[in-house]
C-alpha positions as CSV (number, residue, x, y, z in Angstrom):
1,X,0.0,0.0,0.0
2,X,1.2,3.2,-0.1
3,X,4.1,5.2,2.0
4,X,2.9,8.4,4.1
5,X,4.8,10.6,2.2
6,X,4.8,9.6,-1.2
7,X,4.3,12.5,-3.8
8,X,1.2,11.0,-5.3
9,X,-1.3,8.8,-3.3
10,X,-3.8,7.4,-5.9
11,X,-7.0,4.8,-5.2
12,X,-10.1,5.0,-3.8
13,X,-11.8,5.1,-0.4
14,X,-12.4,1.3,0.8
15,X,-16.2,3.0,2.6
16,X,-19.0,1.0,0.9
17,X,-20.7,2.7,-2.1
18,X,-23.5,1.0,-4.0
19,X,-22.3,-0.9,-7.6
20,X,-23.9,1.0,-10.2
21,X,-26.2,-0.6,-12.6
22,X,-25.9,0.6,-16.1
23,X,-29.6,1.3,-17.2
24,X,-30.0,0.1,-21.1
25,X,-32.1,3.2,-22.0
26,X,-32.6,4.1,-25.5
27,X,-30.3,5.2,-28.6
28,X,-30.3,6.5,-31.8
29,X,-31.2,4.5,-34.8
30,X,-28.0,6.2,-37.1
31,X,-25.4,4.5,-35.3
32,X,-27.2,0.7,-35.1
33,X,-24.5,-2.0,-34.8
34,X,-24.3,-3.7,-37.7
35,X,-23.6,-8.1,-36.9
36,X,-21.4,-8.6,-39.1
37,X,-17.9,-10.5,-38.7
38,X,-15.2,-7.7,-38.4
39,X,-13.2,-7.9,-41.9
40,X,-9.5,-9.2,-42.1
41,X,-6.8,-6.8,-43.3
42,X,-6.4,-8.0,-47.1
43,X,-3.2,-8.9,-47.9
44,X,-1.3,-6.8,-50.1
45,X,2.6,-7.2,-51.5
46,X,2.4,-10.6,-50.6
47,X,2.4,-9.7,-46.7
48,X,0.4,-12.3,-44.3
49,X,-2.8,-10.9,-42.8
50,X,-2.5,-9.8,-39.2
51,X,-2.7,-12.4,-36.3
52,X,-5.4,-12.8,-34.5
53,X,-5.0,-12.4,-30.9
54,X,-6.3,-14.4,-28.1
55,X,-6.5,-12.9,-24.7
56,X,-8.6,-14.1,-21.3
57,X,-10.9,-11.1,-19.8
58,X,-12.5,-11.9,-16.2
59,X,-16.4,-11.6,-16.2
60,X,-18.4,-11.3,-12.7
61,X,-20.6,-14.8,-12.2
62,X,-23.6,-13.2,-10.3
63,X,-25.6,-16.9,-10.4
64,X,-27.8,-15.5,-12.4
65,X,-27.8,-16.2,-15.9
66,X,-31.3,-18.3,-17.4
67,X,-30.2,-21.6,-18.3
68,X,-31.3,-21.6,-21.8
69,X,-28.7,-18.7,-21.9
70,X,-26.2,-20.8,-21.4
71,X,-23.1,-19.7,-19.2
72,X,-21.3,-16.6,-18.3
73,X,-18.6,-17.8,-21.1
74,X,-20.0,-19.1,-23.6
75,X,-23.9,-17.8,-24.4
76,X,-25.2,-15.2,-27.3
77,X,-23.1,-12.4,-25.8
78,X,-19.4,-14.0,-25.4
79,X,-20.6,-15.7,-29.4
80,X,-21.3,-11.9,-30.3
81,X,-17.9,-10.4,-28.8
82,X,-15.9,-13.6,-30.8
83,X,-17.8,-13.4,-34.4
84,X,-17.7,-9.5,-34.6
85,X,-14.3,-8.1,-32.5
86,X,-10.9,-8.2,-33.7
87,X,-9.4,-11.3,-30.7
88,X,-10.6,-14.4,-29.8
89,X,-11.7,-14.1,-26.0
90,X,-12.3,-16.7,-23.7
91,X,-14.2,-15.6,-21.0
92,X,-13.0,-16.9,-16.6
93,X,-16.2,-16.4,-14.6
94,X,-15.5,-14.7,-11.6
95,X,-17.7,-15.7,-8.5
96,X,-19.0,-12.0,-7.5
97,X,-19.5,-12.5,-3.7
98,X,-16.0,-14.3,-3.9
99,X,-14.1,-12.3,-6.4
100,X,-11.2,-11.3,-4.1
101,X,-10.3,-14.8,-2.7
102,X,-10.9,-15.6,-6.6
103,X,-8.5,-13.4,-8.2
104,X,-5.6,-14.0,-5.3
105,X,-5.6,-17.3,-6.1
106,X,-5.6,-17.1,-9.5
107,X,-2.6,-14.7,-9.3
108,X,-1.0,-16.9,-7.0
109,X,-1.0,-19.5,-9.4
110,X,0.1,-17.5,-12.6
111,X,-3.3,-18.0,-14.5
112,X,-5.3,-14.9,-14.1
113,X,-7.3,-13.6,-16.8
114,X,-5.3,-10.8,-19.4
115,X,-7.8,-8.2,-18.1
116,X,-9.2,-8.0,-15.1
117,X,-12.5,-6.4,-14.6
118,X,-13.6,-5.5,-10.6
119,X,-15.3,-3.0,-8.4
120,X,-13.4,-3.2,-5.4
121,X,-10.6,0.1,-6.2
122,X,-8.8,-0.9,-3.1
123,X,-8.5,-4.7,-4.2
124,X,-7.1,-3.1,-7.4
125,X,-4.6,-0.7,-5.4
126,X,-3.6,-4.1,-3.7
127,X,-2.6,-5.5,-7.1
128,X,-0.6,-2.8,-8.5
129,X,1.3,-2.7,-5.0
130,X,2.1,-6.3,-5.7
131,X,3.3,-5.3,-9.3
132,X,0.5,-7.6,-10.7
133,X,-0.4,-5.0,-13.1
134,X,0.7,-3.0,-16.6
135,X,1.3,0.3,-17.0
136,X,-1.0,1.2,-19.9
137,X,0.6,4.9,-21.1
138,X,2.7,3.5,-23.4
139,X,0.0,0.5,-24.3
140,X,-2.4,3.2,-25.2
141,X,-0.4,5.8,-26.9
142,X,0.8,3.0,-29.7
143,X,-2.0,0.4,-29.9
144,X,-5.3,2.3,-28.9
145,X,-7.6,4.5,-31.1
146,X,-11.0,4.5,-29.1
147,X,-10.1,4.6,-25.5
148,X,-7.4,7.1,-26.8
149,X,-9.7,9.7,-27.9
150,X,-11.8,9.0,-24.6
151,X,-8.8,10.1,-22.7
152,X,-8.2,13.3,-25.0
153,X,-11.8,13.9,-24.6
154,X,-11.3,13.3,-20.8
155,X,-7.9,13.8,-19.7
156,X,-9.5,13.9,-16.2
157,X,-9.9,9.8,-17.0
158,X,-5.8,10.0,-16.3
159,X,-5.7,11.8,-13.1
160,X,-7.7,9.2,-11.9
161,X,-6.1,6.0,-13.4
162,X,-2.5,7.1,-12.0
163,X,-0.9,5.9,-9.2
164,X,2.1,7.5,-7.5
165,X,4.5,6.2,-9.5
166,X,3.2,9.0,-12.6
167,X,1.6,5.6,-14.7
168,X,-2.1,4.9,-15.7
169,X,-3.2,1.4,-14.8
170,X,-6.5,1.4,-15.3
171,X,-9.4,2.0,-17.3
172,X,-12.7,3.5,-16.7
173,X,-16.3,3.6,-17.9
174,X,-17.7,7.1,-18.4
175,X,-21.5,8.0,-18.0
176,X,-23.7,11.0,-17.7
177,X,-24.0,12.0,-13.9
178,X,-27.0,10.8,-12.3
179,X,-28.2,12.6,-9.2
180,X,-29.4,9.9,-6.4
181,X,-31.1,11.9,-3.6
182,X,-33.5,14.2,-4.4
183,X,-35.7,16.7,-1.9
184,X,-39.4,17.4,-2.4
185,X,-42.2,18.9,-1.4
186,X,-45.7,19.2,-1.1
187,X,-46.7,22.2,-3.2
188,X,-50.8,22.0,-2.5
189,X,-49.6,22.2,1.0
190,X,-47.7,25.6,0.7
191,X,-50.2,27.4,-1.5
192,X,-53.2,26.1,0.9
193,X,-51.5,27.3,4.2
194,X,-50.1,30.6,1.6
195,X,-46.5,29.9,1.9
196,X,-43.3,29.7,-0.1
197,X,-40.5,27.1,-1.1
198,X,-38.3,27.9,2.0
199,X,-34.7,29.0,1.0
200,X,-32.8,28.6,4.2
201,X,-32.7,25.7,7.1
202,X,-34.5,28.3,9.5
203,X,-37.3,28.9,6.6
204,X,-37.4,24.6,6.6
205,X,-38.0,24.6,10.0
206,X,-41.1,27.2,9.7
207,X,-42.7,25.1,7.0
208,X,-42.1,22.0,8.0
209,X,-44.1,22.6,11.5
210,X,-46.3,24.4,10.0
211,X,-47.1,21.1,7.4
212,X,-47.0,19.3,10.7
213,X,-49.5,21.2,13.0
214,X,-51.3,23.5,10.4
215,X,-53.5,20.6,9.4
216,X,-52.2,20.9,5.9
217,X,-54.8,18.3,4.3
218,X,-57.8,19.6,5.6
219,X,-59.6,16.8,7.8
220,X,-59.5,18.2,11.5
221,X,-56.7,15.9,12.6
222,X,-52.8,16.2,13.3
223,X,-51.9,13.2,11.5
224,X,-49.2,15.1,9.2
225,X,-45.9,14.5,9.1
226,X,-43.5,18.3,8.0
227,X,-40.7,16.1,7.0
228,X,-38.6,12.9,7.6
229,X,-35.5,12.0,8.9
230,X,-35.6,8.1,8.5
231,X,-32.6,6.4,6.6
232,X,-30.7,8.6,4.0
233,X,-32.8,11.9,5.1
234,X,-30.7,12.3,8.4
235,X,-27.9,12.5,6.0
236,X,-29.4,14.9,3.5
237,X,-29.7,17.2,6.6
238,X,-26.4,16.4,7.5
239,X,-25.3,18.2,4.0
240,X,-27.2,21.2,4.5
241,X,-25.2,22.0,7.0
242,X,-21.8,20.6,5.5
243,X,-21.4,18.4,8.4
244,X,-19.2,16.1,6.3
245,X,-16.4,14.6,8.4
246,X,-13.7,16.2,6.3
247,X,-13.7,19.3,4.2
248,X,-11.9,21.7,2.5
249,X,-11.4,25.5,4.3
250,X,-9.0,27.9,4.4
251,X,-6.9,25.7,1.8
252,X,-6.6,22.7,4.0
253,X,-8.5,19.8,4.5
254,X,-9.7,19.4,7.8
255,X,-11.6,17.1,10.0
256,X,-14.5,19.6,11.4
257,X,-16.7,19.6,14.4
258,X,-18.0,22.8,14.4
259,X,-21.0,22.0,11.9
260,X,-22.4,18.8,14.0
261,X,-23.8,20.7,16.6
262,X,-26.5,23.4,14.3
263,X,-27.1,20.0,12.5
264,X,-28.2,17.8,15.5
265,X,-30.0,21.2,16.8
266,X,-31.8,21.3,13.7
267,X,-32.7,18.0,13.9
268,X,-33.5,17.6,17.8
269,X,-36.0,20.7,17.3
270,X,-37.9,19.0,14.9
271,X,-38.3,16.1,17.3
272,X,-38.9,17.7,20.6
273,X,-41.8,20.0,18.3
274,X,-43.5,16.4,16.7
275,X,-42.3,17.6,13.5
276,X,-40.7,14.3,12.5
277,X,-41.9,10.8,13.0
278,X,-41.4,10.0,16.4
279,X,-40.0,6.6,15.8
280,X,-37.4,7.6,12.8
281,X,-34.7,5.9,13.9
282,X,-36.3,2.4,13.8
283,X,-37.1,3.1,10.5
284,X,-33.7,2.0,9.0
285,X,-34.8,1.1,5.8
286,X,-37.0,4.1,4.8
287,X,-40.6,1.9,4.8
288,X,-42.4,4.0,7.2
289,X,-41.4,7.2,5.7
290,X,-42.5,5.9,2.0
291,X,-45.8,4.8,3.4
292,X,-46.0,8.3,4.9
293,X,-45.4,9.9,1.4
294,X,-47.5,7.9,-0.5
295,X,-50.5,7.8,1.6
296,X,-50.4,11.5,1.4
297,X,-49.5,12.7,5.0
298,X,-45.6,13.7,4.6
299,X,-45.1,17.4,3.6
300,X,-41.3,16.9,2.4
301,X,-39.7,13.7,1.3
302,X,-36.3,13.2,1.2
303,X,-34.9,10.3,-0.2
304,X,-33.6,8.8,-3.5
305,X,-34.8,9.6,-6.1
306,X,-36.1,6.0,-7.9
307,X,-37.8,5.7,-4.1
308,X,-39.5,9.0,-4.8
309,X,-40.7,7.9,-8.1
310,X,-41.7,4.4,-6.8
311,X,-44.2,5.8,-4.8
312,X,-45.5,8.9,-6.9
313,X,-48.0,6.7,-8.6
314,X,-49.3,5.3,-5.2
315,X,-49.9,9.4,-4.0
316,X,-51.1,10.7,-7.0
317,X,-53.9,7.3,-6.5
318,X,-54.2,7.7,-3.0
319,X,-54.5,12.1,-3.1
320,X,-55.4,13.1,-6.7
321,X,-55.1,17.0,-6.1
322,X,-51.3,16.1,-4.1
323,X,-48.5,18.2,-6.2
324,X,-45.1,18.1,-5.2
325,X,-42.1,20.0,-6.6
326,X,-38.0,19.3,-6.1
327,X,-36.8,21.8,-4.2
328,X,-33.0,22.9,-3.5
329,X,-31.5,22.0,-0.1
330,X,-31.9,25.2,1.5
331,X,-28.9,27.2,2.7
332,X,-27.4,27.4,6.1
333,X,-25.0,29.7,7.6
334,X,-21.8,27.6,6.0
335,X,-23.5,27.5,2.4
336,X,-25.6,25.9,0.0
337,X,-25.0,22.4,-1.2
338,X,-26.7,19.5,-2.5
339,X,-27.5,15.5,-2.2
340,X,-25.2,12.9,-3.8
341,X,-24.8,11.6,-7.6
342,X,-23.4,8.9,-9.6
343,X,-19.9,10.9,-11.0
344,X,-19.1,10.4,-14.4
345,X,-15.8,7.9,-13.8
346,X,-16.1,4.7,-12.3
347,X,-12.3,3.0,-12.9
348,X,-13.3,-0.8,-13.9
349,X,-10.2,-2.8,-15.6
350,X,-6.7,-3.4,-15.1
351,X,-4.2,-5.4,-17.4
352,X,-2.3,-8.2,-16.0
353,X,1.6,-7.2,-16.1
354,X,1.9,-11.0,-17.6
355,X,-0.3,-10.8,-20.3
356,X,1.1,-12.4,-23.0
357,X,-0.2,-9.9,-25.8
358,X,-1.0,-7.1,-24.6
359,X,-1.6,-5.3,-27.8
360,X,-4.8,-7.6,-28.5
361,X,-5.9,-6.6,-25.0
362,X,-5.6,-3.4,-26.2
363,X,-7.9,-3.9,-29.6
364,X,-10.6,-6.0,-27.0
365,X,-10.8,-3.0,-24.7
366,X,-10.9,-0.1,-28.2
367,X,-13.8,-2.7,-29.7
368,X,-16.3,-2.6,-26.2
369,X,-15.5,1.4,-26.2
370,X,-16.6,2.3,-29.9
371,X,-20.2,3.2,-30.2
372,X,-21.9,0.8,-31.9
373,X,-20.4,-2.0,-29.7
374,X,-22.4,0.3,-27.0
375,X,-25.5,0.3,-28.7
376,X,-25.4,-3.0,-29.5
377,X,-24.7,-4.4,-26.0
378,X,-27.8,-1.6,-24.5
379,X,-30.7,-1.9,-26.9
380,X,-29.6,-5.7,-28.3
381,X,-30.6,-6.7,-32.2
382,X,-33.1,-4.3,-33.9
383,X,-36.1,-6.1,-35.1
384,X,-35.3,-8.8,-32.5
385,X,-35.0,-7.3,-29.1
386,X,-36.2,-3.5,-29.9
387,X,-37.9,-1.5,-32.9
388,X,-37.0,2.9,-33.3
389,X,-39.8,5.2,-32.4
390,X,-39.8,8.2,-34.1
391,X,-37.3,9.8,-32.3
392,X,-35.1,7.5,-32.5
393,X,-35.4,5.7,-29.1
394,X,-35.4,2.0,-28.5
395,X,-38.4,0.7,-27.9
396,X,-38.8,-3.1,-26.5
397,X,-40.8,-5.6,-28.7
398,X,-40.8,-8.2,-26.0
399,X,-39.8,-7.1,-22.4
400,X,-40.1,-10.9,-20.7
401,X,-37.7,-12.1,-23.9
402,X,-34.7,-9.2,-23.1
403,X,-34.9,-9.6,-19.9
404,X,-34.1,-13.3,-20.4
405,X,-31.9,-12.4,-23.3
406,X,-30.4,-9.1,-21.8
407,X,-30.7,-9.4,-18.4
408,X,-27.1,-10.2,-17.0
409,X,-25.6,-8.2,-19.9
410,X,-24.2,-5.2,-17.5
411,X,-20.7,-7.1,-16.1
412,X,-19.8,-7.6,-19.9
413,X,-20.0,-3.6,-20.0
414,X,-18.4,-2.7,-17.3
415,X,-15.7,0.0,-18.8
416,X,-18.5,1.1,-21.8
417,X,-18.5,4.4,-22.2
418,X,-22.9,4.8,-21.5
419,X,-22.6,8.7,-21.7
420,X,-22.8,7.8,-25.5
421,X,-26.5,6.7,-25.1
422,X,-29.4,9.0,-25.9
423,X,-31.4,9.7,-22.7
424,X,-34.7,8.1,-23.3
425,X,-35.8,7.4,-20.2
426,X,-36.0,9.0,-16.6
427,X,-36.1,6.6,-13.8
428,X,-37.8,4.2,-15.8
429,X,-40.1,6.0,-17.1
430,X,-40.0,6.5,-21.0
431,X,-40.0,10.1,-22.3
432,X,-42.5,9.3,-24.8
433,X,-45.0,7.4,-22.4
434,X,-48.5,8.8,-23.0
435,X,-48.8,8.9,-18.9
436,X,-49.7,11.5,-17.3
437,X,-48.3,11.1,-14.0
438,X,-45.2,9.7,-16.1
439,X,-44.8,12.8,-17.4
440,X,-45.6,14.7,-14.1
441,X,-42.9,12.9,-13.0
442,X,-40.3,13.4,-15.8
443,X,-40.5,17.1,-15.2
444,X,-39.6,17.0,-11.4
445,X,-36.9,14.8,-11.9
446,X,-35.4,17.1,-14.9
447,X,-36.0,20.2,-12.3
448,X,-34.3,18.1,-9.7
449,X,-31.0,17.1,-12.3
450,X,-30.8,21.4,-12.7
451,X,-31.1,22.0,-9.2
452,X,-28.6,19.6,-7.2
453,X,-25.8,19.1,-10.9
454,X,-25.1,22.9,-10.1
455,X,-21.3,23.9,-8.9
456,X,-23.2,26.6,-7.0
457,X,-24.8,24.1,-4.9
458,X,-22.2,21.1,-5.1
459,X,-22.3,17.8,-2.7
460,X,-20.6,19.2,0.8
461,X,-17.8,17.1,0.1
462,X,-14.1,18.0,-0.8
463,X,-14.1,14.6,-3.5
464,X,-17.0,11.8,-4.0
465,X,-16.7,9.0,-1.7
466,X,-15.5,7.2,-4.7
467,X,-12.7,9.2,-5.3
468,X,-11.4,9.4,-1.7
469,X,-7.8,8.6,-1.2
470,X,-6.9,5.0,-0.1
471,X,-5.8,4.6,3.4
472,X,-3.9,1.5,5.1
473,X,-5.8,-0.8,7.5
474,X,-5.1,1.6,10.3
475,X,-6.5,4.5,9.4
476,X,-9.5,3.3,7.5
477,X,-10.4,1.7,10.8
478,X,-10.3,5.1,12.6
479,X,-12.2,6.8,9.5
480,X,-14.7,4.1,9.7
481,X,-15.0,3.7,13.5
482,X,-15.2,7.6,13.1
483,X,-18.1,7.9,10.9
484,X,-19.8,5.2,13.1
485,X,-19.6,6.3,16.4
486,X,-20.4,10.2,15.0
487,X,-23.7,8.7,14.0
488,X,-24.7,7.1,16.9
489,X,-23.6,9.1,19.3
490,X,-25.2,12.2,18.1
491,X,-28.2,10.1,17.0
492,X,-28.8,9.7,20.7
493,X,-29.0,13.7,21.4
494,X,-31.8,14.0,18.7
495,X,-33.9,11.4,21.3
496,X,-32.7,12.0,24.5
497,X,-34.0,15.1,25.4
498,X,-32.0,17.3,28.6
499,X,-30.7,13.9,29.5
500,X,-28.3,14.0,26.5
501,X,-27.5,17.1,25.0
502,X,-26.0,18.2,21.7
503,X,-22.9,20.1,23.9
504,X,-22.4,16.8,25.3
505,X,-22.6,14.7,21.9
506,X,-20.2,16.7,20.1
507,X,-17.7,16.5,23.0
508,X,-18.4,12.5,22.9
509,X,-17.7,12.7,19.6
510,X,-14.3,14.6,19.6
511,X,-13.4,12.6,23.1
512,X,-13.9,8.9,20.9
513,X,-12.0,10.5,18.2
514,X,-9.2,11.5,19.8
515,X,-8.6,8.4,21.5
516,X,-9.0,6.0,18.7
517,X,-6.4,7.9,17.1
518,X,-8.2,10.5,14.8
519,X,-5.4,13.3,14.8
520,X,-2.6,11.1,12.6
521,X,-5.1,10.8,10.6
522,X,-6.1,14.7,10.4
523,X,-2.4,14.9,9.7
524,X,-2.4,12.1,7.0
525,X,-5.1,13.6,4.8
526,X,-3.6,17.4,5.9
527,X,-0.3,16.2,4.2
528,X,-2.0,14.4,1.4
529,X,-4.2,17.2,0.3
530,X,-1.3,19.3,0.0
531,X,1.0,17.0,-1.9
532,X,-2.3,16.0,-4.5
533,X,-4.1,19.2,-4.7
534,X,-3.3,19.8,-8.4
535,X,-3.4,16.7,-9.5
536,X,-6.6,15.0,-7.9
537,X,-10.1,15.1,-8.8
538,X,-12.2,17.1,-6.5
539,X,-15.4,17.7,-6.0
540,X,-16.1,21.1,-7.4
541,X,-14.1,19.4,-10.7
542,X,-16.9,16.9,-11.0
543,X,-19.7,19.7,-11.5
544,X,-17.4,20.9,-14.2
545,X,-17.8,17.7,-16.3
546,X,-19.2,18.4,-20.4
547,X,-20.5,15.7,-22.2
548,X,-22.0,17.1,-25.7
């Protein structure tokens, strides 16, 4: 793993972040992949025709794949890839609950795959510390067409494939950025009890009791909810505030503290005034809250944003007059910020330093980056698996026959380059759906992308949780132990009324920290930020991100 003061410490954070599924949405017609056998180079002068390589390339094995498909190396996919790209490829199914232990043993025993597709970033670091792993700079610059013009497109894609000794080593997929949580609110509410979007935590507070005790839906009883704070939402209130555990300030990236305590006040006040859901913290997985919001009796909702959508039919059924708008996270006395997103990198694949042709490797990874190899492996065979509406967008012929056909497609993709798909669909829902409440719900979720993809309102974070720096088994136990005890700790002063108070939980707090050892690593990511501040991606970087 890396030294403490090397000049460049690369990787990503080892915290748990959800595996993104690549959503197959829709395309346009102009670019359809055509199935036809790639053509050999003629020979001319009487030179031989090329060789055709033959590499290995890891693919996850989920369990999952219907048996008429056949396996994960050898069905109508792996056929496709073989008949139409320019190497023969055999396929090593990787168990994906196992793929660690999986991969060690099969570099252990000199027989891992060419190129090596996983998640797991700090795995990856793990490798390249090992010196399992090729340097690709050189790979790219004299064997790659494809992927090169990705990276010239994004040279960002090299900052984060570098590791400290100045080489790339990876490659990435690139996608549009998706925002995940979104904040909304009950807009028949405000203009019955004559109020406005609030604009600042304080203004929140107002409305929110006010949706709670000013019996916003009209039947004589207080059986509203103003907001929630189950599950992700204690988080989202977390950001208003920027009560991330380290930010940037004052050029330096710090550990703060001051920013937990008007955080848990906010929250304890909408507690101790029956704002909130009295029993929010038992609801871990967000079911009560969702119940809340569809049945028409939560005035603010915040959550993900597929969750939100999930349950718009069920309100819109349950409370036909119910309008709800998104609404930016309102501003606090350290800023205004926003809820998380999918970023636009994700690194994927890594080359095995014994790969015996790396060139064909090479010609594999260019083929599953060009467009209609994209296409293809999103919308499947026109006339087969999909027919063009007029716009251009895919749309299914048989959706119980690509989900048999299609449906464990997404590991073979895992470093395409999706931003080159033609948005067709929002949360599921098709742009062209003759729906009404689809299309109710199309435009909050396009007000919502405007409002929280804004620089001016960016995630409080200084990099995504992605992106953070790795850190040895010592320290990412005091990070994690940090974050964990934080949240319980102060969880406590939002229930405990003046048995527990906020003063005391944030000197709880600082006490743990300091005695599980949380000021080497203030100074580790203090030093680190200064020795990678030019040459990292940071947050306000990933607002800055142009895809046309």
């Amino acid at each position: 793993m890396e030294k403490h003061r090397m000049k460049k410490t690369v990787a990503l954070s080892t915290a748990a972040v959800m595996t993104l599924s690549i959503l197959a949405a829709c395309g346009s017609a102009a670019n359809e992949p055509k199935s036809e056998p790639a053509a050999e180079t003629p020979s001319t002068g009487g030179e031989a025709p090329e060789a055709r390589g033959k590499i290995s390339v890891s693919i996850y094995d989920r369990g999952q794949i219907p048996k008429e498909e056949g396996t994960y190396s050898d069905n109508r996919w792996t056929r496709w890839i073989n008949e139409n790209g320019p190497v023969d490829v055999e396929f090593v199914p990787i168990p994906r609950n196992e793929s660690q232990q999986k991969y060690s043993m099969l570099f252990a025993s000199g027989e891992a795959p060419d190129l090596v597709l996983e998640y797991d970033n700090a795995f990856v670091n793990t490798l390249w510390a090992q010196k399992q792993l090729l340097p690709l700079d050189d790979l790219i610059a004299e064997h790659s067409t494809e992927y090169k013009k990705l990276l010239e497109k994004f040279p960002e894609l090299k900052k984060l494939a570098t590791k400290p000794d100045g080489k790339m080593y990876e490659v990435a997929r690139i996608m549009k950025p998706e925002i995940l949580g979104m904040m909304v609110i009950r807009k028949d509410w405000l203009d019955k009890l004559g109020l406005q979007v609030p604009k600042t935590v304080e203004e929140l507070y107002q409305v929110a009791d006010s949706f709670a005790n000013g019996d916003p839906d009209g039947n004589g009883t207080k059986d509203t909810f103003g907001i929630n704070l189950s599950q992700f939402a204690t988080y989202y209130v977390d950001a208003m505030f920027q009560n991330e555990m380290f930010i940037l300030q004052d050029g330096e990236l710090i550990r703060q503290f001051d920013r937990m305590k008007p955080a848990y006040e906010f929250k304890r006040r909408l507690f101790e005034n029956n704002i909130v859901d009295k029993d929010f913290l038992t609801d871990t997985n967000g079911q009560k809250a969702e119940q809340d919001f569809a049945s028409g009796k939560l005035g603010i909702y915040l959550a993900y944003a597929s969750v939100i959508s999930k349950n718009y039919d069920t309100l819109k059924s349950s409370v036909p007059g119910a309008e709800i708008v998104a609404m930016p996270f309102p501003a606090s006395e350290f800023g205004q910020f926003g809820p998380d997103f999918n970023p636009p990198f994700q690194l994927t694949g890594s080359v095995n330093a014994k790969a015996k042709d790396p060139a064909a490797v090479m010609k594999y990874i260019d083929f599953m980056v060009s467009e209609s190899t994209v296409k293809h492996f999103a919308y499947g065979e026109k006339g087969v698996h999909y027919n063009e509406s007029a716009s251009g967008c895919p749309q299914p012929i048989d959706r119980d026959k690509n989900k048999a056909e299609m449906g464990y497609t997404n590991d073979y993709r895992m470093f395409m380059p999706t931003y080159l798909l033609q948005t067709c669909a929002v949360n599921d829902r098709s742009l062209e759906s003759e729906n009404p409440i689809d299309q109710e719900w199309i435009a909050i979720a396009e007000e919502a992308t405007k409002l929280y993809l804004d620089p001016n309102r960016p995630h409080p974070g200084f990099t995504h949780a992605k992106f953070r720096p790795a850190l040895d088994k010592d320290l990412n136990t005091i990070f994690n132990d940090g974050w964990n005890t934080m949240n319980e700790i102060m969880a406590k002063t939002v229930v405990s009324g003046n048995s527990y108070t906020v003063d005391q939980g944030v000197a709880d707090v600082i006490s743990a920290w300091d005695a599980a050892g949380g000021k080497k690593l203030e100074e580790w990511y203090k030093n680190w930020y200064q020795e990678n501040k030019d040459s990292w991606l940071f947050m306000e970087d990933l607002y800055q991100m142009k895809f046309e």
